[in-house]
C-alpha beads as a LAMMPS data file, in Angstrom:
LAMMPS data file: protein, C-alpha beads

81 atoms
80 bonds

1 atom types
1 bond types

-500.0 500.0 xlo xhi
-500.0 500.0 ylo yhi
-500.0 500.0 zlo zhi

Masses

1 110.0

Atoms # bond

1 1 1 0.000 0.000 0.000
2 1 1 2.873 2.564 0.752
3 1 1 4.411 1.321 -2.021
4 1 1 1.568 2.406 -4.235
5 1 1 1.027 5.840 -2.578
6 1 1 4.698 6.638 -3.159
7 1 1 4.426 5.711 -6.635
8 1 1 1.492 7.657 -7.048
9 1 1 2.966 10.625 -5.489
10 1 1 6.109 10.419 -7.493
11 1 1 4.329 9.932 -10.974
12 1 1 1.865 12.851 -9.968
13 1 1 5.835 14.679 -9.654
14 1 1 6.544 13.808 -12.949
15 1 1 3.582 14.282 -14.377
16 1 1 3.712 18.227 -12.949
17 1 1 7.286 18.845 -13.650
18 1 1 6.768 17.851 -17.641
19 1 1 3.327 20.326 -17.231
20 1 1 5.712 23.182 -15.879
21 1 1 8.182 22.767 -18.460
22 1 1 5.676 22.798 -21.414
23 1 1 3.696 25.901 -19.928
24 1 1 7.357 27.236 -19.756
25 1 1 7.894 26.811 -23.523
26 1 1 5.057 28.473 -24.613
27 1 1 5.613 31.274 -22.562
28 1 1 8.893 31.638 -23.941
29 1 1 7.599 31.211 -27.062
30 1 1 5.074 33.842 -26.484
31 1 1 7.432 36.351 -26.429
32 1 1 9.131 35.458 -29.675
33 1 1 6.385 34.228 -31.669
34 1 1 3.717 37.217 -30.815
35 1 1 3.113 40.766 -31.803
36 1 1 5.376 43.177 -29.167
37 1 1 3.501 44.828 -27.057
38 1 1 -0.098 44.035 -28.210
39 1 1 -3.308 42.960 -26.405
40 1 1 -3.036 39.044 -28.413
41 1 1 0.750 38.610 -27.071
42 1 1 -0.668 39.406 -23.319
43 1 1 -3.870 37.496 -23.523
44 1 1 -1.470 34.687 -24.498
45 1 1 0.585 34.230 -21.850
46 1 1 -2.581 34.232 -19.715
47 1 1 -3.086 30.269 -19.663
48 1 1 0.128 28.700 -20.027
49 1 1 0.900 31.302 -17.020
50 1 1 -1.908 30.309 -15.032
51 1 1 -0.977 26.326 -16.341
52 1 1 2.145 26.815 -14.644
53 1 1 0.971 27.743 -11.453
54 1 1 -1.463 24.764 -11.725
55 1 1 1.299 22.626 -12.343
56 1 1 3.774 23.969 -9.471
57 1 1 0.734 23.596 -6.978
58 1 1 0.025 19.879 -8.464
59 1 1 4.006 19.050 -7.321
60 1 1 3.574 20.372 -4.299
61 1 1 0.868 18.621 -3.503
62 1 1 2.802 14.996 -5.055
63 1 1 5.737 16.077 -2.798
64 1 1 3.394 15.990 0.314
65 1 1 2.082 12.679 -0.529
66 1 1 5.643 11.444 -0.966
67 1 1 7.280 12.651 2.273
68 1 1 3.913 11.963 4.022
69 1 1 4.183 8.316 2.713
70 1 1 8.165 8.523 3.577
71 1 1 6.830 9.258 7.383
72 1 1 4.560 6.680 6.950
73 1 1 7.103 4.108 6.319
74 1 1 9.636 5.248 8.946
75 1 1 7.331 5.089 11.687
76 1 1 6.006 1.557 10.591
77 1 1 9.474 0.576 10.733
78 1 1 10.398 1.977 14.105
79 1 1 7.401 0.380 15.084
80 1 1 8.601 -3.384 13.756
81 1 1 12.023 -2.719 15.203

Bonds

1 1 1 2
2 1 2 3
3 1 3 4
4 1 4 5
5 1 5 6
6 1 6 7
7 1 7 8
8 1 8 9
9 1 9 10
10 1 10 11
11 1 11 12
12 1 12 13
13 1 13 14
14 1 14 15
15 1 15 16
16 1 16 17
17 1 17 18
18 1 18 19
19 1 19 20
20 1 20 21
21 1 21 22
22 1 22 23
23 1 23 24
24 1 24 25
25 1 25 26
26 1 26 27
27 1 27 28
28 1 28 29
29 1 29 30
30 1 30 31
31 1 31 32
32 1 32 33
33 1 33 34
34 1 34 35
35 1 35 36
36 1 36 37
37 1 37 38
38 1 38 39
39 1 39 40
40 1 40 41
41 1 41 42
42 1 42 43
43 1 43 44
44 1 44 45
45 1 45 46
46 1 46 47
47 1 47 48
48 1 48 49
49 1 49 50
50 1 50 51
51 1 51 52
52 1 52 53
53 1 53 54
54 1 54 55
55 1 55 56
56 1 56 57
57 1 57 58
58 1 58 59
59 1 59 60
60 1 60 61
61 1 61 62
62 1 62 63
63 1 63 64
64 1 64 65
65 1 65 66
66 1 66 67
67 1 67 68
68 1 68 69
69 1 69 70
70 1 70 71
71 1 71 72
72 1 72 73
73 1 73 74
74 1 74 75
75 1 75 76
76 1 76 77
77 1 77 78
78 1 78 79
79 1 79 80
80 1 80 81
């Protein structure tokens, strides 16, 4: 079971880290693709901004799972021992 939950929490790390990176892209790309200093090049970065945050919240929340799991497992142990 803790096994599962810290593979869970780990893929759902993944999964967020590969979000970030492509929100990153486009708002890179944003900047080079788009019209300087119009309205459309602002309205753009709008989601993948908002994805990102998404995304850094969604690995945060992974990363609890993981080191809650982690705690999980320790005191099991010190509880065999």
């Amino acid at each position: 079971m803790i096994n599962n939950t810290l593979a869970i929490g780990i893929q759902g790390i993944q999964d967020g880290m590969s979000g970030m990176e492509n929100a990153a892209r486009k708002i890179a790309r944003a900047g080079v693709d788009g019209p300087q200093g119009s309205a459309e090049s602002g309205s753009s970065l709008i989601e993948p901004i908002v994805d990102l945050k998404l995304y850094q919240r969604s690995v945060e929340a992974s990363a609890q799972v993981v080191k809650t799991a982690d705690e999980t497992l320790g005191s099991l142990l010190d509880i065999m021992v």
